[in-house]
Each structure stands twice: as C-alpha cells, then as structure tokens.
VEXVEX-770917 format. One line per field, with one value per residue: x, y, z of N, C-alpha, C, O in turn; residue in one letter; residue number from 1. Coordinates in steps of 0.05 Angstrom, whole numbers. Layout:
residues N
n.px	c(X:...)
n.py	c(Y:...)
n.pz	c(Z:...)
ca.px	c(X:...)
ca.py	c(Y:...)
ca.pz	c(Z:...)
c.px	c(X:...)
c.py	c(Y:...)
c.pz	c(Z:...)
o.px	c(X:...)
o.py	c(Y:...)
o.pz	c(Z:...)
rest	c(A:...)
nr	c(NUM:...)
END
This chain:
residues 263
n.px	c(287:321:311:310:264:237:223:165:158:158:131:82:57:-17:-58:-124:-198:-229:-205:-182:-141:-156:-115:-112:-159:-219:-279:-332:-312:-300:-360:-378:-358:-369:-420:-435:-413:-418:-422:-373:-342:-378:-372:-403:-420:-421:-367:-341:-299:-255:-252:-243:-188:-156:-117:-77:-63:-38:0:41:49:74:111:152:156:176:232:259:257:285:260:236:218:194:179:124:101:105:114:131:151:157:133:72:29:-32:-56:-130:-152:-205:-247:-216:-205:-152:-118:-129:-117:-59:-50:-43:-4:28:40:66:6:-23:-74:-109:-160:-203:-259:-314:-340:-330:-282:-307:-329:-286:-260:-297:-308:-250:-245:-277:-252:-212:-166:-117:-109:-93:-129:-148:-183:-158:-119:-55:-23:-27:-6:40:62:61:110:111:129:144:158:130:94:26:-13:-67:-116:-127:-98:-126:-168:-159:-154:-112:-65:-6:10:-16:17:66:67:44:94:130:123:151:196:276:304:257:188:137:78:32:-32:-70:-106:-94:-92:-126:-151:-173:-184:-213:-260:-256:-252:-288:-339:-351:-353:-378:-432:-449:-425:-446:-402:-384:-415:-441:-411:-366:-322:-284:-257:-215:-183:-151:-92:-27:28:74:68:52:102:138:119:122:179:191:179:218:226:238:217:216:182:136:70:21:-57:-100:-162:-183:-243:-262:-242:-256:-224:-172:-104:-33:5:36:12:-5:-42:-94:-121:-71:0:46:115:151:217:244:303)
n.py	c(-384:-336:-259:-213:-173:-121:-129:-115:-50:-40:-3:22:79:91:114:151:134:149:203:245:271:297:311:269:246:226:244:235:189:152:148:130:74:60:50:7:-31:-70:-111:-134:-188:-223:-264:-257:-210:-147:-136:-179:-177:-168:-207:-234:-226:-231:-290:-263:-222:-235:-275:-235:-196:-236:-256:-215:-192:-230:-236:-184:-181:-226:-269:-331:-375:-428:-437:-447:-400:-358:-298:-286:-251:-203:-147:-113:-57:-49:-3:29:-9:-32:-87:-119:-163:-174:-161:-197:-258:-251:-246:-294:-315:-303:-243:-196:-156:-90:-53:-2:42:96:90:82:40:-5:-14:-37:-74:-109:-110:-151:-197:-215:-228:-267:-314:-324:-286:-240:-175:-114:-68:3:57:111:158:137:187:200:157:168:215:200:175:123:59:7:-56:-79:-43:-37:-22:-23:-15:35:77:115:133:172:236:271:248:260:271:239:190:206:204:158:134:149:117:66:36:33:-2:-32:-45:-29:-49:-33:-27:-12:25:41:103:106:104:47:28:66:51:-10:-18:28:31:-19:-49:-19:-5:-36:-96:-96:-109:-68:-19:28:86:80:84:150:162:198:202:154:125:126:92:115:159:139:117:162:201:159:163:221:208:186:127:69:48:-21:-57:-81:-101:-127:-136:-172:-199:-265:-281:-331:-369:-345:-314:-276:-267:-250:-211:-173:-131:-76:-40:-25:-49:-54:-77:-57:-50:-26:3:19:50)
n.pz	c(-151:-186:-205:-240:-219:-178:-100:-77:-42:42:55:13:-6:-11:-48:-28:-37:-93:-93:-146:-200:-249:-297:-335:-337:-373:-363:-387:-420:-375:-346:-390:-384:-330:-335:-358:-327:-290:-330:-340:-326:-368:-413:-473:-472:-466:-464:-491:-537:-514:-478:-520:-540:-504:-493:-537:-516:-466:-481:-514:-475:-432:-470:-468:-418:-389:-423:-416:-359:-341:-328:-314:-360:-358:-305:-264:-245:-270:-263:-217:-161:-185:-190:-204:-257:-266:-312:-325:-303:-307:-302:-278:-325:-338:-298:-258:-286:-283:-241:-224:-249:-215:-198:-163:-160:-170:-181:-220:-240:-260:-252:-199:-202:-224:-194:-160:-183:-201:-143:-123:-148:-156:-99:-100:-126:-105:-97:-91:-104:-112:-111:-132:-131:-186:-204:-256:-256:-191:-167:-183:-159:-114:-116:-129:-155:-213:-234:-280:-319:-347:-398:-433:-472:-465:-469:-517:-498:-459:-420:-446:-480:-485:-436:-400:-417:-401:-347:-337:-360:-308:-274:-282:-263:-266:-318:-323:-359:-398:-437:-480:-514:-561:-617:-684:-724:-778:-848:-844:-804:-782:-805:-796:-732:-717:-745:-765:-716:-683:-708:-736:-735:-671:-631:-604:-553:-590:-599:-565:-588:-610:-668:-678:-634:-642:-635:-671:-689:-693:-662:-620:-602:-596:-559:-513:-515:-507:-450:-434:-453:-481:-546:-562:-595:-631:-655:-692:-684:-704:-724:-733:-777:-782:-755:-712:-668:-641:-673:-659:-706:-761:-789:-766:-781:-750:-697:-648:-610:-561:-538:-490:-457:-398:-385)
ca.px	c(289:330:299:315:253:246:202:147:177:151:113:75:30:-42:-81:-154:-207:-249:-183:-163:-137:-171:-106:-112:-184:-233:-305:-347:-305:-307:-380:-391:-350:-383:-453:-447:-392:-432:-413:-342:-346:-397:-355:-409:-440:-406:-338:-335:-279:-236:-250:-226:-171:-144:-103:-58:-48:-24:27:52:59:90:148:166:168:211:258:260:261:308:245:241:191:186:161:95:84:135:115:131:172:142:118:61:11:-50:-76:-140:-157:-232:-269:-197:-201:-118:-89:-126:-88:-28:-42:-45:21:52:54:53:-8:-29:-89:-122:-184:-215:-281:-314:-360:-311:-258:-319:-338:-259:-255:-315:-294:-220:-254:-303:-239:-188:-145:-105:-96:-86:-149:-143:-192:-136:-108:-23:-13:-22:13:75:68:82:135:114:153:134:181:117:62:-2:-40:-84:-137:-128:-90:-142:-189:-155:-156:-86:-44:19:11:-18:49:84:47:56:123:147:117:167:225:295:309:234:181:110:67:19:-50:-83:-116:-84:-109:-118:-184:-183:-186:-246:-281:-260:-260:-313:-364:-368:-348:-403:-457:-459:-425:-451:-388:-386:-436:-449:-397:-340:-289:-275:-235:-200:-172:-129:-63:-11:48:99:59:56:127:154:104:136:220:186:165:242:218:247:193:227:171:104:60:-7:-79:-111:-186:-195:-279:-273:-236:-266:-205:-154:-72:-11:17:58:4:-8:-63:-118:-106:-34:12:73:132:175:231:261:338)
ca.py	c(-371:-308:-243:-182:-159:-110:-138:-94:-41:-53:20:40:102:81:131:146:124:177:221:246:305:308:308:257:229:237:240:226:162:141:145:110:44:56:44:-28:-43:-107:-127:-139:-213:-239:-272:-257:-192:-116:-132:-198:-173:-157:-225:-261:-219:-238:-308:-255:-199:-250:-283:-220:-196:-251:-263:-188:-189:-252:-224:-152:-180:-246:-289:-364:-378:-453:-434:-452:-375:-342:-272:-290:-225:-176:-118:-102:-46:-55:20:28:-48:-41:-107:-143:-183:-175:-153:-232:-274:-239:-250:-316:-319:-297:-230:-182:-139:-74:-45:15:57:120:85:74:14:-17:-24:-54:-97:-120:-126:-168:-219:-224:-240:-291:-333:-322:-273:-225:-156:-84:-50:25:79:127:158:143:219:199:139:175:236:198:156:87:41:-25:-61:-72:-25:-53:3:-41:0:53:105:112:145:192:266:284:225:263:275:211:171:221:191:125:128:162:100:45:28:39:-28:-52:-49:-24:-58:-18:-39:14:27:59:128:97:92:31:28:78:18:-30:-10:44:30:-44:-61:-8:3:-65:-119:-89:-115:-54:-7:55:123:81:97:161:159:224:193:138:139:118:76:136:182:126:112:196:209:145:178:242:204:174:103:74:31:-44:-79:-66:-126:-129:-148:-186:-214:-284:-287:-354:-383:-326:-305:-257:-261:-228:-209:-153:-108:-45:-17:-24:-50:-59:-72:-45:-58:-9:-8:46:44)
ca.pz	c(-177:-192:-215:-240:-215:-150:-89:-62:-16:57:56:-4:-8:-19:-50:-25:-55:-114:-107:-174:-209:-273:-318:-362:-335:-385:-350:-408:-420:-350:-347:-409:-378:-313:-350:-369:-318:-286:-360:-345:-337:-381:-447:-481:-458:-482:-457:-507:-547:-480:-480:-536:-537:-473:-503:-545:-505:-447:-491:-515:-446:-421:-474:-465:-392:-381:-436:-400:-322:-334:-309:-320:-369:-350:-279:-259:-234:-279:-260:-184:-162:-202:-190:-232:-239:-285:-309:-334:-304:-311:-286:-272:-338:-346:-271:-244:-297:-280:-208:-225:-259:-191:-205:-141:-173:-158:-210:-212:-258:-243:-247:-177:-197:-251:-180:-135:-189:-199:-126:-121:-171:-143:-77:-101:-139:-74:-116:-74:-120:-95:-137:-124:-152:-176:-243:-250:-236:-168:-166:-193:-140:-85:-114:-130:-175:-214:-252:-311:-331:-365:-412:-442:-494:-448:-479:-539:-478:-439:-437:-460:-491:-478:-398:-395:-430:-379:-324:-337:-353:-281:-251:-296:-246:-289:-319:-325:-386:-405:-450:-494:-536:-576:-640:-704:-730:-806:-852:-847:-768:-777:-817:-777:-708:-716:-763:-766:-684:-669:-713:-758:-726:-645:-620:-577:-555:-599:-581:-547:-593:-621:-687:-681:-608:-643:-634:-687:-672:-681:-641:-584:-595:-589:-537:-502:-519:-486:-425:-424:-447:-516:-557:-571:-599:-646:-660:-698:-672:-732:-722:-760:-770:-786:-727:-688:-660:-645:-669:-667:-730:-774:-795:-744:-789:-739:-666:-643:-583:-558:-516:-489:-438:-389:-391)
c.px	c(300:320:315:286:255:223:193:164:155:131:109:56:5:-60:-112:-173:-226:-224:-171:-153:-142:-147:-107:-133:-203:-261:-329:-336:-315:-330:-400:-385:-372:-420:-447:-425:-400:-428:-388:-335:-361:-383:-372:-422:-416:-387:-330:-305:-250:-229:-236:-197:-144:-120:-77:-37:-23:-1:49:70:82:128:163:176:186:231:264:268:276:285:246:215:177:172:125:81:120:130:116:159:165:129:95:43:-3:-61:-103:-152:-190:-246:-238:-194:-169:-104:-105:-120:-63:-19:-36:-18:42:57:38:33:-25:-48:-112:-144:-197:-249:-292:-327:-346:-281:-285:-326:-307:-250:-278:-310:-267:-229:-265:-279:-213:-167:-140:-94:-114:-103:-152:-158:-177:-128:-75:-10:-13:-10:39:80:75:98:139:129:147:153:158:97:46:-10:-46:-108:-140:-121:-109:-167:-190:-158:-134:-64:-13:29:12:2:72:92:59:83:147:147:134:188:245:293:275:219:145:106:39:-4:-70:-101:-104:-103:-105:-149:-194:-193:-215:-263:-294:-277:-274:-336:-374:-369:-370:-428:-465:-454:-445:-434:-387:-401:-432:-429:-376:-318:-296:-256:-211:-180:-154:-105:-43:15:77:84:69:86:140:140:123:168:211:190:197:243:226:226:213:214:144:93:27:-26:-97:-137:-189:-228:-277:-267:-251:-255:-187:-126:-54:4:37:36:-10:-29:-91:-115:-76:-23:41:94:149:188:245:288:348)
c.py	c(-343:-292:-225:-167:-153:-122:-111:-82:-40:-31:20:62:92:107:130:151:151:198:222:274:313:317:295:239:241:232:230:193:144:128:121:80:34:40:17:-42:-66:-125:-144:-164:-234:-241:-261:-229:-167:-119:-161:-187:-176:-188:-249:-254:-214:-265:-285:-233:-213:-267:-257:-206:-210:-257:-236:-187:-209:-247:-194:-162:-211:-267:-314:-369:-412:-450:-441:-418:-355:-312:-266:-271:-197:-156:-98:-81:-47:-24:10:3:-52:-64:-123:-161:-186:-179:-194:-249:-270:-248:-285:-339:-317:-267:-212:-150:-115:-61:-20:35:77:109:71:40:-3:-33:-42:-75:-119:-132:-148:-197:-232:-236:-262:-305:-335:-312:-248:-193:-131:-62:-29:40:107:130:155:164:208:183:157:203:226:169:130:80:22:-35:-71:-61:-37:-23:-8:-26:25:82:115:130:166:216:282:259:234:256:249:189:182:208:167:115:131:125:69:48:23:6:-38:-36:-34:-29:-44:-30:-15:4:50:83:120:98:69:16:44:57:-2:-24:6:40:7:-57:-54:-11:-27:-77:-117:-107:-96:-34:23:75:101:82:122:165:168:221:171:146:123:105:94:152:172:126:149:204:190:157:202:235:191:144:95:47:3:-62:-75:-90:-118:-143:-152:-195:-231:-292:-324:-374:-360:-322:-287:-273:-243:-228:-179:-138:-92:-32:-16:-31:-77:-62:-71:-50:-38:-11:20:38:52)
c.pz	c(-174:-206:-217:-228:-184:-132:-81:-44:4:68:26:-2:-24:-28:-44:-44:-69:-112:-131:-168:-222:-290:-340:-355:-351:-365:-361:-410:-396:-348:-367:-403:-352:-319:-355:-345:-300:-315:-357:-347:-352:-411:-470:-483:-483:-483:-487:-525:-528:-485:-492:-549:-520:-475:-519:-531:-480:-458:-499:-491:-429:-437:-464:-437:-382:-396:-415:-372:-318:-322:-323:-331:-372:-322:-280:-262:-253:-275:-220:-178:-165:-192:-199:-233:-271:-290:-330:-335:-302:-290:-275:-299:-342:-315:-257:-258:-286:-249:-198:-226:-239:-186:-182:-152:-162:-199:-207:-244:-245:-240:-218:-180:-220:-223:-164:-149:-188:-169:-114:-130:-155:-120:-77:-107:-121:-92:-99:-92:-108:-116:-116:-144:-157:-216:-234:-250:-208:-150:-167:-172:-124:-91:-120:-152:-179:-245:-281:-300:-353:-374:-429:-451:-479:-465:-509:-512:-458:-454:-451:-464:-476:-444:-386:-404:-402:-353:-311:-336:-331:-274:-265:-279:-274:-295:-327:-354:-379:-422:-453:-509:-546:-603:-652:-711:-767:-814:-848:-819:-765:-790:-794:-745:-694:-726:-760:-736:-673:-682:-736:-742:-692:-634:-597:-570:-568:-585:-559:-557:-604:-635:-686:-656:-614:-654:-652:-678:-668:-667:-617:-581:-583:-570:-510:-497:-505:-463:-418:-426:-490:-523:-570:-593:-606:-657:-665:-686:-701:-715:-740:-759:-778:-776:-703:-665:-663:-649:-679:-692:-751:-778:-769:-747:-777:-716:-670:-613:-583:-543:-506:-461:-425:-373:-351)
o.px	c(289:316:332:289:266:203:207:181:133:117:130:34:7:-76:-125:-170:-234:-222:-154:-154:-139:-155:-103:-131:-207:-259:-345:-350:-332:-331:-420:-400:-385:-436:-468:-422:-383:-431:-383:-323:-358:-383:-359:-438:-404:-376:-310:-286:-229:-206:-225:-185:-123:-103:-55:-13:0:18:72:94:102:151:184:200:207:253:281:287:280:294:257:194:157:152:108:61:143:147:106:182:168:105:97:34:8:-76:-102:-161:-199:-253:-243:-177:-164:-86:-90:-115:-47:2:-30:-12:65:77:14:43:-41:-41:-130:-134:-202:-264:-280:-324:-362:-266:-277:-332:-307:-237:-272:-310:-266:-220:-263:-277:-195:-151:-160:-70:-136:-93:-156:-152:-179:-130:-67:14:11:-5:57:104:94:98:159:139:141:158:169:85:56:-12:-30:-125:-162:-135:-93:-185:-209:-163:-138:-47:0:47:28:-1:88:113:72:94:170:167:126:199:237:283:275:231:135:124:25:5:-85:-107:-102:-127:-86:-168:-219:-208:-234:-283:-315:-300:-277:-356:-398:-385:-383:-447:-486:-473:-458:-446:-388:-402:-420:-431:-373:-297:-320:-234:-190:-160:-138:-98:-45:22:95:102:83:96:149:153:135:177:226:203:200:255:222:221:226:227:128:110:12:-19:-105:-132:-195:-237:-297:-278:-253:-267:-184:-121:-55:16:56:41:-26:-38:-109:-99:-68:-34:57:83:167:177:255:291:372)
o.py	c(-327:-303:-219:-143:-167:-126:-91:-95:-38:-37:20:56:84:117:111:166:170:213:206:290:338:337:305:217:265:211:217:175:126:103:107:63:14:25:6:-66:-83:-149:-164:-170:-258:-223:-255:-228:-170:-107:-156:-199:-187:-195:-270:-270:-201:-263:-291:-228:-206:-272:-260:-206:-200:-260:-238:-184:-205:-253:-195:-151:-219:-283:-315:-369:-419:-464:-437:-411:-346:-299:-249:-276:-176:-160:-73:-78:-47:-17:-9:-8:-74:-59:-143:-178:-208:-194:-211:-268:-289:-253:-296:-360:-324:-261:-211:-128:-119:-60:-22:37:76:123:50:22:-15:-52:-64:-95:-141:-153:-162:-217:-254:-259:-278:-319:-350:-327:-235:-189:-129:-46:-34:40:125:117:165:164:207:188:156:211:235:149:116:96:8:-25:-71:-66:-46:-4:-6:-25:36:101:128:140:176:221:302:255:220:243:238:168:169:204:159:99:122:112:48:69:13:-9:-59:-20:-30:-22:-41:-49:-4:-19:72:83:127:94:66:-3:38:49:-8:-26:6:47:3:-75:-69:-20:-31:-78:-137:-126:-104:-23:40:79:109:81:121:171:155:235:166:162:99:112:91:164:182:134:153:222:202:159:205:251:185:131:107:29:9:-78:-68:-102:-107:-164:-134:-199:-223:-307:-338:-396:-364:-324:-279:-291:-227:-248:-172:-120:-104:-16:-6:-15:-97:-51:-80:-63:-34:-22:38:23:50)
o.pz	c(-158:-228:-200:-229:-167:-145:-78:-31:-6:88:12:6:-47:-12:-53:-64:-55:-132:-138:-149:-223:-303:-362:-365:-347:-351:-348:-403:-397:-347:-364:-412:-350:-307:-353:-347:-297:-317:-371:-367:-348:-428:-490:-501:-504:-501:-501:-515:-534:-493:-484:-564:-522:-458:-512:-532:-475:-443:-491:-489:-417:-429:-453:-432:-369:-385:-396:-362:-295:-306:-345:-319:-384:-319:-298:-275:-248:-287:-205:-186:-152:-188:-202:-211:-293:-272:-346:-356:-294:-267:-261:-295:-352:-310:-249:-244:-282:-237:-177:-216:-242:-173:-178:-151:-143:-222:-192:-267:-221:-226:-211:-163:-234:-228:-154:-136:-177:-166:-95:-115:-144:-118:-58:-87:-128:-101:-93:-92:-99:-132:-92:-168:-140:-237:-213:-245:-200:-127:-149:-171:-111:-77:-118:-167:-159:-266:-303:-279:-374:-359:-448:-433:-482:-471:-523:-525:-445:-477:-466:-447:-460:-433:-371:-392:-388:-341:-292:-321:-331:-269:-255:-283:-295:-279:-340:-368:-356:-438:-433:-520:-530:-608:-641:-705:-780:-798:-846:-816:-750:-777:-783:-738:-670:-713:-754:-732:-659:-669:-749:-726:-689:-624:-574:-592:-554:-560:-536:-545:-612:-625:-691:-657:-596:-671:-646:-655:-652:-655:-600:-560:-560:-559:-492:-474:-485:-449:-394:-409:-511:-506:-590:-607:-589:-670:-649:-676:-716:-691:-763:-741:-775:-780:-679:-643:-686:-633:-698:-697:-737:-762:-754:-731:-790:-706:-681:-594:-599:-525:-523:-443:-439:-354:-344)
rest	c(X:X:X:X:X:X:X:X:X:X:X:X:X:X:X:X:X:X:X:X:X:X:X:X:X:X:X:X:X:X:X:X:X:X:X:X:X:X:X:X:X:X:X:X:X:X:X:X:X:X:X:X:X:X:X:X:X:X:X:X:X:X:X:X:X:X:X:X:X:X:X:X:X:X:X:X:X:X:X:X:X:X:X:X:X:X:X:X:X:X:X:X:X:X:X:X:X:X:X:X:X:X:X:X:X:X:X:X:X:X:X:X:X:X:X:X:X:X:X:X:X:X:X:X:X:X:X:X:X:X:X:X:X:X:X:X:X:X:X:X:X:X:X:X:X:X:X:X:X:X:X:X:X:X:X:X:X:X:X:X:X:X:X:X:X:X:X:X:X:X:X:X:X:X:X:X:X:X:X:X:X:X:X:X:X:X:X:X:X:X:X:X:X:X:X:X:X:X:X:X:X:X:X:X:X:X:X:X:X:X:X:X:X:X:X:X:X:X:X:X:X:X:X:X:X:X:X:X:X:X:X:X:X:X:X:X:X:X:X:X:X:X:X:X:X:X:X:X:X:X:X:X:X:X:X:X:X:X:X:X:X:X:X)
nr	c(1:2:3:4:5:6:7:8:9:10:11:12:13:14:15:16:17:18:19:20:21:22:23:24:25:26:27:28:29:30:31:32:33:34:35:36:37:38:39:40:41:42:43:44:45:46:47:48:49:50:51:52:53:54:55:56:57:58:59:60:61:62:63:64:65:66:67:68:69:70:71:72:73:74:75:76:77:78:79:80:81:82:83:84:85:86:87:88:89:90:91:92:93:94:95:96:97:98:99:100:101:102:103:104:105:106:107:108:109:110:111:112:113:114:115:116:117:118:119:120:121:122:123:124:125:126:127:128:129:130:131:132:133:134:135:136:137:138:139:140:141:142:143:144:145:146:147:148:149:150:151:152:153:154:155:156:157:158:159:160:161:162:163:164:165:166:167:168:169:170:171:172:173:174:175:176:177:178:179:180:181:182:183:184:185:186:187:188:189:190:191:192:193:194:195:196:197:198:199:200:201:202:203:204:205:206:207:208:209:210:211:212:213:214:215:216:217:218:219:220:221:222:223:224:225:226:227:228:229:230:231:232:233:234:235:236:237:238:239:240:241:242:243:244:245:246:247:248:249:250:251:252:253:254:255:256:257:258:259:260:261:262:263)
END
C-alpha cells in the first residue's frame, strides 16, 4: 500500500519522564484526572462518556485521515504508516484503537498515573504504543514530527489555549492533519455539559469542566490560522437519550470536533 504518510525517523528524542515546563499544563486539572485515573477503563465507571463516545470520534478520525494522508480505507489496518501522536491520551482509550488500526503511535499526558495506568493496559492486550509523560512543548523543542495529532477534550483544560494550539501545531508534519474535540462556550453548553453532566445527570464528577474554559469553534479555528494550521472540517456531538448514544451531526452548540490541516 502507498502512503502519503512519513515513517518513523530511525532517532527520535524521548523525553524524560515528569519533565515539563508548566506552559500550557494546568496543575489543578491534572490532579483532578489523576484522582480517579484507575477509572480509565471501566465503561461504566467516571470515564463512561469517553466511552460511548469513542464509536464517533473514531469514524470521524478515520475518514479525515485517509482523505488527508491518501490511505486505503478498505485495508484491514488502514492507519499502517502513520505517524500518530495522541495528546492528552489519559488511560489510552483513543491512542490503543488507533494502534490497532496500524497506526505507529506515540501518546503522551502530563499525568504520571494516567501514563502507568495506559501503559499497563497496552501491556496486558499486547499493544505496542510509545506512552510518554510530557506536555507537546517538549515534543516540539526537540523537533518531532507526526503526520496526525489527536487533541481529544483536551484543549477545554489547559492553561493557555493559545500556546497550547501553538504547541500542537509545531508538532503537525507539512502535509498532515490534527483532529480537535472540544466543548462550545454557549448557554446551552453550560446546561448541558455543566449542570446536567455534573450535578443532575453525575455523568462526570463535580468541577471537571469549567464553563468560562470552553472554547468556540472560531476561537479554535483563529487560534489554529495563528498556529499556521487552516480548519477544514466542524462536526457536531449530539447525545440521543433514547438510544443512549453519541452522533455526529451539524449543530456545534455544545460538544464539537474539528479537522484541520497544515499546508
């Protein structure tokens, strides 16, 4: 199979492990994932949403990146080539699908017990992925390159949106793509995804979102054109309660995902 995507180069810089720099790591956040982070695989447990949200984001994902990197979407392992780097990969629920798909995965979180639980897991299911405790500032200082970027509810948590888009976007090899999932800054997002996720429905535990922290789909996008990365592609996250499921669809007004591509 022919790719546009680039193979691993035969040195990468590995950053060591608990090194940050405290640009765009919030500490409070951190802490709060770290606290339930034996949660990460239980369908049922705190992460459940992660969960049943995992069927859309992975289609999404996938048409974008075989349009963007020329891959063969009949393949068994259609992300076989790839380059990928998962930020903000928590327990693994996204970077071991992907690894699954073929895709040479590298994933990293500033949380220390959020990467031992991720490499724990990957170990137990014979899954081969490059989990690194590390923010993408320090990826992008010494140079690395991945033809896709994962920020997967991520940017909704950091300490500076802008730096952090900055960040991310060094580390997009020309030609390749980043894929985005957020939450809107709308009332109806503070309803939803504040009031009734946390304190009615207990979808997620109490104080893990902050309202005032969601990011709107032109912010993400001009923050993205800052970072040198043009936005292709905006797709709604709908909840149906009565299939008790997530799909993709046209409205943006509460969680959303993104596509963007660096030229």
């Amino acid at each position: 199979m022919t790719t546009k995507a680039q193979k691993r180069p035969k040195t990468a810089p590995r950053q060591a492990s608990g090194e940050t720099t405290g640009q765009t790591i919030n500490p409070d956040e951190i802490a709060r994932f770290q606290a339930i982070a034996d949660e990460w695989w239980d369908p049922a447990g705190k992460f459940r949403p992660l969960h049943q949200l995992a069927p859309v984001r992975l289609a999404f994902i996938l048409e974008h990146a075989i349009a963007r990197l020329g891959l063969d979407a009949d393949a068994v392992e259609p992300l076989a080539g790839v380059r990928l780097l998962d930020i903000g990969c928590g327990g693994g629920l996204i970077a071991e699908p992907m690894a699954r798909l073929g895709a040479d995965g590298t994933a990293i979180d500033a949380g220390e017990r959020n990467i031992a639980v991720a490499r724990l897991h990957a170990e137990t299911v014979g899954l081969e992925i490059d989990y690194r405790q590390a923010a993408p500032e320090q990826l992008a200082a010494h140079g690395e390159s991945f033809d896709l970027v994962l920020n997967l509810e991520v940017v909704e948590h950091v300490a500076d949106v802008e730096l952090f888009l900055g960040a991310a976007a060094a580390l997009v090899r020309p030609g390749g793509g980043m894929v985005l999932s957020t939450i809107n800054r709308t009332m109806k997002s503070l309803m939803l995804a504040k009031v009734m996720a946390e304190y009615v429905l207990r979808w997620l535990p109490v104080g893990t979102h902050d309202w005032r922290k969601f990011v709107r789909p032109s912010e993400l996008s001009k923050g993205l054109a800052k970072a040198g990365m043009r936005t292709t592609a905006l797709a709604g996250l709908s909840y149906d309660p009565i299939g008790d499921n997530w799909r993709l669809g046209k409205d943006l007004s509460v969680n959303y995902l993104a596509f963007a591509e660096k030229t």
